[in-house]
C-alpha positions as CSV (number, residue, x, y, z in Angstrom):
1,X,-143.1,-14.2,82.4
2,X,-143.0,-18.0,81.4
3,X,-143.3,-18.7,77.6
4,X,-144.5,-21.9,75.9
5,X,-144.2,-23.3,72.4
6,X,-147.8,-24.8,71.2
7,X,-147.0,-26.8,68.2
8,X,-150.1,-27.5,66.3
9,X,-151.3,-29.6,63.2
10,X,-153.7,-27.2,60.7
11,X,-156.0,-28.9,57.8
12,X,-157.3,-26.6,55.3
13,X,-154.9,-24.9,54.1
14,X,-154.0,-24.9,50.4
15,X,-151.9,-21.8,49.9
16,X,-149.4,-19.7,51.7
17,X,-151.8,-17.1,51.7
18,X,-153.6,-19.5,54.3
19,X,-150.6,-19.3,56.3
20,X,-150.0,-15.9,56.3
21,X,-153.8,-15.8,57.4
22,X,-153.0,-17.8,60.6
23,X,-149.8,-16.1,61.8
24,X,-151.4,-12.6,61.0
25,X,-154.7,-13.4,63.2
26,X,-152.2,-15.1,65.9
27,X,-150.6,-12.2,66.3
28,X,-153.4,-9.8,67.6
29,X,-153.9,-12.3,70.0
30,X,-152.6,-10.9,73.6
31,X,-150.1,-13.4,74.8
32,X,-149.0,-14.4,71.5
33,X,-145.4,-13.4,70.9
34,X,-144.6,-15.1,67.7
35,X,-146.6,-17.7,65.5
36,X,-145.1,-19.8,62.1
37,X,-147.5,-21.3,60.4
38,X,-146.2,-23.8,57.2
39,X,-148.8,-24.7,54.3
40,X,-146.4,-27.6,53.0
41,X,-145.5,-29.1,56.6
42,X,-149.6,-28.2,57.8
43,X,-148.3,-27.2,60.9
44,X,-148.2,-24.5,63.8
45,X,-145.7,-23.6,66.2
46,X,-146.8,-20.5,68.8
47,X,-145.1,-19.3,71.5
48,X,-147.2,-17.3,73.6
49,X,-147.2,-16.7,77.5
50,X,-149.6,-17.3,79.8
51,X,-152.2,-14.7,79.1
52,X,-153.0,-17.0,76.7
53,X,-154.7,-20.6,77.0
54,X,-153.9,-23.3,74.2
55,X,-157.9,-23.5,73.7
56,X,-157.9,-19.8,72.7
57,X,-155.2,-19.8,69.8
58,X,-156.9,-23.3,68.9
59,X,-160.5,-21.2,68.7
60,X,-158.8,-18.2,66.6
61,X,-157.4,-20.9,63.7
62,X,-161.1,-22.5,63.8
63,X,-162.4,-19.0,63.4
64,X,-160.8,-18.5,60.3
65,X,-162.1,-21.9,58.7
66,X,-159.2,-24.3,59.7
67,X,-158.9,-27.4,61.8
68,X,-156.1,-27.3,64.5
69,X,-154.8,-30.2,66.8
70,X,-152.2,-30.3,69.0
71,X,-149.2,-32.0,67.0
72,X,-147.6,-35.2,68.7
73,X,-143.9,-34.9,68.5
């Protein structure tokens, strides 16, 4: 299975509550395999395989009342 590392900026979060937030509903994602989310650097970084799309983790942050981008490195 191929793997691949989504890196993502997040506004919105203010605490590391927030974070925890994101990784936790990243997880029950299927295709997820591990997800670290940083309230002081606002940023995402998934790795997930290819049962799941980019769009999908993007809609699961939005869900929860965040923004997420795809970072530039």
């Amino acid at each position: 299975m191929t793997t691949t590392t989504l890196q993502l900026n997040v506004r919105g979060m203010h605490c590391g509550s927030c974070a925890l937030l994101i990784d936790d509903a990243l997880a029950d994602l299927p295709g997820v395999l591990a997800s670290q989310t940083s309230t002081k650097a606002k940023r995402s970084t998934i790795t997930h395989d290819e049962r799941t799309a980019h769009v999908a983790i993007i809609a699961v942050i939005e869900k929860l009342g965040y923004r997420a981008d795809p970072a530039t490195v």
